[in-house]
C-alpha positions in Angstrom: 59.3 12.0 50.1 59.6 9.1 52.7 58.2 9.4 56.1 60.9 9.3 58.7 60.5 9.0 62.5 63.6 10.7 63.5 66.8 8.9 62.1 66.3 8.4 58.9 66.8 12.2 56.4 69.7 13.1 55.0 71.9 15.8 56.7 75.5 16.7 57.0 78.3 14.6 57.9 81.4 14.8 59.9 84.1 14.7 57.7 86.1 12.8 60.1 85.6 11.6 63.9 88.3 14.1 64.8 86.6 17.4 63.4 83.8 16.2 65.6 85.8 15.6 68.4 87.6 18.8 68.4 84.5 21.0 67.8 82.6 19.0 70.6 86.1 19.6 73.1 86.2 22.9 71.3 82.4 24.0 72.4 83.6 22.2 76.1 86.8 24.5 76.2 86.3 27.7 77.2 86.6 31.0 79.1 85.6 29.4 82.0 88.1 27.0 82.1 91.0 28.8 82.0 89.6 31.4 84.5 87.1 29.8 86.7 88.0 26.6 87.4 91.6 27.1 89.2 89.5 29.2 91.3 86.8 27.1 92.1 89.3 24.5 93.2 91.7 26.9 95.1 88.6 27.1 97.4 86.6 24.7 97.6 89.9 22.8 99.4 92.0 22.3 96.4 93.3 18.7 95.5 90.3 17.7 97.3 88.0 19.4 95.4 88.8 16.6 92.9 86.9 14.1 94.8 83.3 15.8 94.2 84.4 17.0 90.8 84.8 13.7 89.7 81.8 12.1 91.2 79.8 15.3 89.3 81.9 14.1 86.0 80.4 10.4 86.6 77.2 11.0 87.8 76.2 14.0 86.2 78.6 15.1 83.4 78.7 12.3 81.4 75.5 10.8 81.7 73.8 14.1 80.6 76.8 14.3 77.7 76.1 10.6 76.3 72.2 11.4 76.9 72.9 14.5 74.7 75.0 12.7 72.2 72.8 10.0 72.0 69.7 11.8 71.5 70.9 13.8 68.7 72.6 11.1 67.1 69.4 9.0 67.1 67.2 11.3 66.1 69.7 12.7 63.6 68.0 16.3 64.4 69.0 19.3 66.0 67.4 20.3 69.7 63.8 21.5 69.4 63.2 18.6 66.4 65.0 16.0 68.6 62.3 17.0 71.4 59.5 17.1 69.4 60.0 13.5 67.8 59.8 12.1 71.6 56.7 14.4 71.8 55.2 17.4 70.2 54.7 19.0 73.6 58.2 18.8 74.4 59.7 21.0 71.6 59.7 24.2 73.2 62.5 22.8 75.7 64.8 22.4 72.3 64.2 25.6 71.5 64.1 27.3 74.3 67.7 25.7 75.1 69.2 26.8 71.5 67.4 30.6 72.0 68.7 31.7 75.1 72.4 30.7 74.3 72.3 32.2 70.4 69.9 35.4 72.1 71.9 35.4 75.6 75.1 33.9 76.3 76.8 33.9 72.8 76.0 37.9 72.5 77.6 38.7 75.7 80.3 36.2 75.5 81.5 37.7 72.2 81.7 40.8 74.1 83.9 39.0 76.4 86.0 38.1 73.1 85.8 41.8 72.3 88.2 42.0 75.5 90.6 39.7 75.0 91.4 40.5 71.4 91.6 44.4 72.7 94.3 43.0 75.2 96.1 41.1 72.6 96.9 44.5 71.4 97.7 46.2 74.3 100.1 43.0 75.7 102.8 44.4 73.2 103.6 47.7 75.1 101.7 46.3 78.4 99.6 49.6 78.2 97.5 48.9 81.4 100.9 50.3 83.3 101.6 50.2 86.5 97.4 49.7 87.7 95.8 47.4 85.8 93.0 47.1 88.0 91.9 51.3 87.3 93.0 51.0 83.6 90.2 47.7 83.0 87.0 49.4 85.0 88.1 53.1 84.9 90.4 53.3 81.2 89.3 50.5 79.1 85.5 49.8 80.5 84.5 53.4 81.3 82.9 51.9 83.9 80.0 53.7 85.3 78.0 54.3 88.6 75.5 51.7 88.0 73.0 49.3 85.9 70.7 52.5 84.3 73.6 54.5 83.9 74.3 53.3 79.9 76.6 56.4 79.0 77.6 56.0 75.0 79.1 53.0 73.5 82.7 52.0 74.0 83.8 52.5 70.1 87.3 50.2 70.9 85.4 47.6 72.4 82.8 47.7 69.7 84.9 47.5 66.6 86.6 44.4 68.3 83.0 42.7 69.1 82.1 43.0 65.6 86.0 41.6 64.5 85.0 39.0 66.8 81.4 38.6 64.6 83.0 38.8 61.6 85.1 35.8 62.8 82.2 33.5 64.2 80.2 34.3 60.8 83.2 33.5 58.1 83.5 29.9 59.8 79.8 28.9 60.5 78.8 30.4 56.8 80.1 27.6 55.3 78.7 23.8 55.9 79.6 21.3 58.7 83.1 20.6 57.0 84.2 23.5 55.2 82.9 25.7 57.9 83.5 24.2 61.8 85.3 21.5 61.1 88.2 23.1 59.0 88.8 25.9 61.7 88.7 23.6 64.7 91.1 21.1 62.9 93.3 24.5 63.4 92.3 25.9 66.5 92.0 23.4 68.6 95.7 21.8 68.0 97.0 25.6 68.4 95.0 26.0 72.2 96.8 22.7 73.2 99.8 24.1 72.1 99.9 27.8 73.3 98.7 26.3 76.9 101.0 23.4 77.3 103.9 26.3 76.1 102.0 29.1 78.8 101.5 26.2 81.7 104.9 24.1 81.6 106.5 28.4 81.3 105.0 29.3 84.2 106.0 26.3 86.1 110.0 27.2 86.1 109.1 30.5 87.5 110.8 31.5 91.1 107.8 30.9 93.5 105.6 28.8 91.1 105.9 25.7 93.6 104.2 28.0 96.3 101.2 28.4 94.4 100.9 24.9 92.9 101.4 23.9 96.1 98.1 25.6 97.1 96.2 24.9 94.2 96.9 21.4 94.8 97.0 20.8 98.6 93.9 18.6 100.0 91.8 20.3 102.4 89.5 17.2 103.4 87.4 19.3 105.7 85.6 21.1 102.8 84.6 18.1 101.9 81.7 18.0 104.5 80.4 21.6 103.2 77.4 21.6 100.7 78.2 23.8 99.1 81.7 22.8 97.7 79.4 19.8 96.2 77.1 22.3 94.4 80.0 24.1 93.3 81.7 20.5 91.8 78.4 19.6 89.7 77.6 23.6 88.3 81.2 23.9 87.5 80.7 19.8 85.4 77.6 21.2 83.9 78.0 24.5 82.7 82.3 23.4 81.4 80.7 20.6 79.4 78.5 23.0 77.2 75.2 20.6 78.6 72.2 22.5 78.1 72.7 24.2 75.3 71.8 22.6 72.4 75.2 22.2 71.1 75.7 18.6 72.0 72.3 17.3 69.7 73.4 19.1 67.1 77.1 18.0 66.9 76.0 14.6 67.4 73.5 14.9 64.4 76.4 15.3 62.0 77.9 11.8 63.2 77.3 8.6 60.9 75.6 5.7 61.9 78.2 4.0 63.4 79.8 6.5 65.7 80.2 5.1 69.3 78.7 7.5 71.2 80.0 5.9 74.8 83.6 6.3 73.7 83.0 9.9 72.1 81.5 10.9 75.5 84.4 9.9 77.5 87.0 11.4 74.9 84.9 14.6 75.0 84.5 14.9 79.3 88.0 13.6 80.0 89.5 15.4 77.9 87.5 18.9 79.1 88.1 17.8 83.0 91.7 17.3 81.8 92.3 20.8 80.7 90.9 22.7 83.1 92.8 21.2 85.8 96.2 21.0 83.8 95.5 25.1 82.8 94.8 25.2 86.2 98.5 24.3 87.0 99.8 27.6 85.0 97.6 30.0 86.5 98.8 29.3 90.5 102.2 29.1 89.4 101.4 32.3 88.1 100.2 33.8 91.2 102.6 32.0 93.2 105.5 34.0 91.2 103.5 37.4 91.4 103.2 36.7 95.5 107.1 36.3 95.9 107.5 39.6 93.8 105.2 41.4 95.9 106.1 39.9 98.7 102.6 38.7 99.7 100.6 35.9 100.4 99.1 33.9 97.2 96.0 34.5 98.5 96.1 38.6 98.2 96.4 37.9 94.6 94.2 35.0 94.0 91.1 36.3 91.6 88.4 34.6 90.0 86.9 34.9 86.7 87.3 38.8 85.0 89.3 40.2 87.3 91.7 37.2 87.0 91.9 37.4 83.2 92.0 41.2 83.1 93.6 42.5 86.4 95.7 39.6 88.2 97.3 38.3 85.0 98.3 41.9 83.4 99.9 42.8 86.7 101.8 39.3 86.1 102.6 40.2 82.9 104.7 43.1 84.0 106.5 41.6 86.0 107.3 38.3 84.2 110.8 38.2 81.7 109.5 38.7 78.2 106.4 39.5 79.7 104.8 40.9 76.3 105.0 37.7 74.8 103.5 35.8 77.3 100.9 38.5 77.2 100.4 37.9 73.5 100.2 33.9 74.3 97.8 34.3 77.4 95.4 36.5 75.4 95.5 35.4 72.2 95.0 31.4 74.1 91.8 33.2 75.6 90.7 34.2 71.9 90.7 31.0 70.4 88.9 29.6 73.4 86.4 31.7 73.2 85.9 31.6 69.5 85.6 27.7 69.9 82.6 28.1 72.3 80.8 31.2 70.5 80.9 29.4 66.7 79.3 26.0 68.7 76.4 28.1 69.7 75.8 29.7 66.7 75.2 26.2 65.0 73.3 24.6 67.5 70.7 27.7 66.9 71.0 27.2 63.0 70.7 23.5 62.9 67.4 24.4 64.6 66.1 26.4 62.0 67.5 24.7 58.7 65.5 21.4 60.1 62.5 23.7 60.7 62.5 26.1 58.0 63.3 25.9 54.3 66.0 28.5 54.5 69.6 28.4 53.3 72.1 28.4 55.7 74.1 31.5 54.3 71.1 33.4 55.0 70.5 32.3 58.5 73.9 32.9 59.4 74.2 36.3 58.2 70.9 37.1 59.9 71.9 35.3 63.2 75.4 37.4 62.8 74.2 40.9 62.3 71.7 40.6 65.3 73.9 39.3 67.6 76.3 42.5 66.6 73.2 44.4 67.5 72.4 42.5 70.9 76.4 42.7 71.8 76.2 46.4 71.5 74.2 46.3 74.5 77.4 45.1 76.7 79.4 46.9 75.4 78.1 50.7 77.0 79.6 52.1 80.4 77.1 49.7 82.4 77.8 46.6 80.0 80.2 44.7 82.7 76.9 45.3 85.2 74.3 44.0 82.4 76.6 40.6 81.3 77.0 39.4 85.1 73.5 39.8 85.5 72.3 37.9 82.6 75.1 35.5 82.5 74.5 34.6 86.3 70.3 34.2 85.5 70.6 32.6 82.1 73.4 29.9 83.7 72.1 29.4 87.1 68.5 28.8 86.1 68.3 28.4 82.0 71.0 26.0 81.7 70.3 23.6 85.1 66.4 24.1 83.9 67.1 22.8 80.7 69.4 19.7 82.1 66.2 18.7 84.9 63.9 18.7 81.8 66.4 16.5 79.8 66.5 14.3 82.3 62.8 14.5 83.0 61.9 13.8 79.7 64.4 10.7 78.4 64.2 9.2 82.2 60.7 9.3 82.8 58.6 9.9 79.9 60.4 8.7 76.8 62.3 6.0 78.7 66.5 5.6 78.8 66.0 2.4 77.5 65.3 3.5 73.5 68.7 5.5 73.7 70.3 2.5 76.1 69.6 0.3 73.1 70.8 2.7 70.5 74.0 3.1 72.2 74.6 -0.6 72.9 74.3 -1.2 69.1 77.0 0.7 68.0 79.5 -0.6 70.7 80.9 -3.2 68.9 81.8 -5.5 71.7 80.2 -9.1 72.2 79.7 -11.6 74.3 80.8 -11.2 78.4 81.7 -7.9 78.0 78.8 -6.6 75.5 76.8 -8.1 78.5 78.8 -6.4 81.4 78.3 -3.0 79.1 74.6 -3.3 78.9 73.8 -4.7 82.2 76.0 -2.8 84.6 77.5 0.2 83.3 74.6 1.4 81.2 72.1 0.2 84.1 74.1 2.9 85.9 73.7 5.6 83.5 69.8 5.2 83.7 69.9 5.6 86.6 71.9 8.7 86.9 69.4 10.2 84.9 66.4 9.0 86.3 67.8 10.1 90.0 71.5 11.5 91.1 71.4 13.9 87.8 68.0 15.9 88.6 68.0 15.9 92.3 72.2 17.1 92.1 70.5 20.0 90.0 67.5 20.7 91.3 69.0 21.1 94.7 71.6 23.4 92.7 69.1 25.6 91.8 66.5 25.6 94.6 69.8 26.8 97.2 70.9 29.6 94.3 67.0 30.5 94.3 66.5 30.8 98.1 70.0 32.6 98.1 67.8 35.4 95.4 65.4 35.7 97.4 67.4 36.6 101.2 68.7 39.3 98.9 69.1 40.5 95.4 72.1 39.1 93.3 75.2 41.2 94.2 73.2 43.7 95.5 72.1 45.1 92.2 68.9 47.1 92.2 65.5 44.4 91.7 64.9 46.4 89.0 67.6 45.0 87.3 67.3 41.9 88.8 64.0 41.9 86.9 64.2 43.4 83.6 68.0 41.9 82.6 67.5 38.6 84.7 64.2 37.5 84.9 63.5 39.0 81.8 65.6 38.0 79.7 64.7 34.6 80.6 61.6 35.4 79.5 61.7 36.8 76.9 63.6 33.7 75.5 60.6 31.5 76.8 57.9 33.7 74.9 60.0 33.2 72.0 60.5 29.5 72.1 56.8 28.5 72.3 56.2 31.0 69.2 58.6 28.7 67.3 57.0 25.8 68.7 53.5 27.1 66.4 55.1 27.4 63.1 55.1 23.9 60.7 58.2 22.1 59.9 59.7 21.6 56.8 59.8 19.1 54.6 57.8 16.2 55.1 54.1 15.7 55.3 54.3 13.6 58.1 56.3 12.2 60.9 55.8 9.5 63.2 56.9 10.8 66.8 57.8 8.2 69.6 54.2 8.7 71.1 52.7 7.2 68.2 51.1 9.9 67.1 51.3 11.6 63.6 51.9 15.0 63.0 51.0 16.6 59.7 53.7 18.7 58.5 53.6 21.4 55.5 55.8 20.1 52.7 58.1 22.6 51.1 56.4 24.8 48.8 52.9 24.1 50.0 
């Protein structure tokens, strides 16, 4: 077999630019975009919230998006074998990245799933009543007392979780294009739907102007806090799926040609777009709920679960038709969801089909039925209390840890100029502007990555880290904070560099970027 240095083996294709482009907006559009983002904006001064959102997009979001893109596109190779073609040393960061999404994020976020597709079902006879807020901790959580109190396992939310894994594992079982590609082709044109139905609904209702109002009034004062600044750039980085993996392996599947400038702008504007257009349907939401109850917006204002599960059931009663808005709200929140969750399963298998000589109907039934088995863990009495805690410790310091390496590694050590050339080639522009392309706007992008990107997110994570240690996250026990945070993070870590010491498939050697040559089982050997 011929030696390759990165770009060269055969792998899946695409089947068309748009099944890429809707997986990789697909992976981008989530949960978090439909319930975090309005919030973050309401305050962190609204309209002008936009201004550092958009400078986060430029210098942060994109630049770690086309660095993504690029690297997995060059190296036509998934995470961890992307990483160690630049350098040997450097694959545990790829899998590390890939392990603690597929062994973290994904098995709590199906759980999350679980929820929705539970109030799906209940949105046809609005069975919350007249409290939703008692009916999701106290009826439909079983909530208990605290992070060692498990109690048994919710049986209604666990035979949705494993609808939910039946789901992710009928579309990933098949390859690139029968698999991903086919569903997103239908998913992703049905979430644009259902939300521009939900938002431009929701904007007729008596007292939606109120809270659009809000949502989009500037308040150029928060503009001198820090903080709103941190919030713009975590909000960028953890919407645009950057950290995870996901991004190399998508762009893997792309042929040669594939402008990877052009798909990175598509992909971020498009995210950005959606999360403040959704945005639009959840204040005038609240701003009819406020006139109702005759209250201010910002009694009702929520962010996150209790927005999703509290604020918009109580909406829900009190809109016209309300149980088929509920059914379009929740089922909207499925398809999200299921987007993100079958993008994070592939960037995990990618890893092991280049590493392993494994089919990918076996991986994927593997990676299925343990991630069943890890969601089972969320979904006991203390399962809301275990999910913030390892979602808060696996985003705030696994993902940003994973983007400072990224940009450690192409910026300083392997040099932006390899992947600066490799996108440049397949621009397809000549003369002035290939010029103004290569010498300005590119210049720029290396130095996003080489500067604004790791000092944005180091600073990021150094605040959240001193903010740890004045006192423990939420004010859950340090036990907790220990086992389920730091743990699991880990944990993860242990298991990456274990990957790291088992041979790769295939060929018997490979020429990484460092020049030197790694000998490599060959199958069967």
């Amino acid at each position: 077999m011929p030696e390759i240095t990165g770009g060269e083996n055969s792998r899946p294709q695409w089947g068309s630019k748009m099944g890429f482009l809707f997986a990789a907006i697909g992976s981008a559009i989530g949960l978090g975009n439909i319930w975090r983002f309005p919030y973050v904006a309401y305050k962190n001064g609204g309209g002008a919230f936009l201004i550092p959102y958009i400078v986060a997009l430029v210098t942060a979001g994109i630049p770690i998006l086309m660095l993504e893109f690029a690297l997995g596109h060059k190296k036509a190779s998934s995470a961890p074998r992307a990483f160690y073609l630049i350098d040997p040393k450097w694959e545990w960061v790829g899998w590390w990245s890939v392990s603690f999404v597929m062994f973290g994020i994904v098995i709590y976020y199906n759980v999350i799933i679980g929820w929705c597709v539970n109030y799906l079902i209940f949105s046809f006879s609005q069975q919350w009543g007249s409290d939703p807020n008692s009916f999701f901790f106290k009826s439909f959580l079983h909530k208990s007392s605290g992070v060692w109190d498990l109690g048994g396992l919710n049986l209604r939310i666990a035979g949705a979780v494993a609808l939910v894994w039946l789901i992710n594992w009928a579309i990933t079982y098949q390859d690139i294009k029968k698999g991903i590609e086919r569903a997103v082709k239908l998913i992703m044109p049905l979430l644009f739907v259902i939300t521009f139905v939900i938002v431009i609904w929701s904007m007729f209702l008596e007292g939606a102007g109120q809270g659009i109002r809000l949502y989009a009034t500037p308040d150029f004062s928060k503009l001198m806090n820090l903080d709103v600044w941190i919030s713009a750039y975590g909000q960028i980085f953890f919407s645009l799926s950057l950290g995870f993996g996901i991004m190399i392996a998508y762009a893997s599947y792309l042929p040669k040609d594939a402008n990877i400038f052009k798909n990175s702008l598509i992909v971020a504007v498009t995210n950005s777009f959606y999360s403040i257009f959704a945005g639009l349907g959840v204040f005038a939401i609240l701003g009819y709920m406020a006139l109702k109850q005759h209250t201010d917006i910002a009694n009702v204002v929520d962010s996150g679960i209790g927005l999703a599960f509290v604020v918009y059931p109580k909406a829900i009663s009190l809109l016209p038709f309300g149980a088929v808005f509920g059914v379009c709200f929740f089922f909207l929140l499925t398809i999200a969801g299921i987007s993100s969750s079958i993008s994070i399963i592939e960037a995990f298998t990618s890893a092991i089909l280049d590493k392993f000589p494994i089919s990918r109907q076996r991986i994927i039934t593997l990676l299925c039925i343990v991630g069943f088995c890890g969601s089972l863990l969320f979904t006991t009495r203390a399962g809301l209390y275990w999910l913030d805690i390892v979602d808060h410790f696996l985003n705030q310091y696994g993902l940003i840890t994973v983007g400072i390496l990224e940009a450690f590694i192409i910026g300083w050590l392997y040099r932006t100029e390899k992947l600066k050339q490799h996108i440049v080639s397949r621009l397809g522009l000549t003369g002035v502007k290939h010029a103004i392309f290569k010498y300005v706007i590119l210049q720029v992008w290396k130095y996003c990555i080489r500067f604004i990107t790791p000092v944005a997110l180091g600073f990021a994570m150094v605040t959240s880290m001193m903010r740890e240690f004045s006192a423990p996250y939420s004010g859950y026990p340090v036990s907790g904070i220990i086992i389920l945070g730091v743990g699991w993070l880990l944990a993860t870590h242990i298991f990456a560099f274990g990957l790291c010491g088992l041979p790769w498939k295939g060929e018997k050697q490979w020429t990484t970027d460092n020049g030197t040559r790694s000998a490599v089982r060959t199958k069967g050997e």
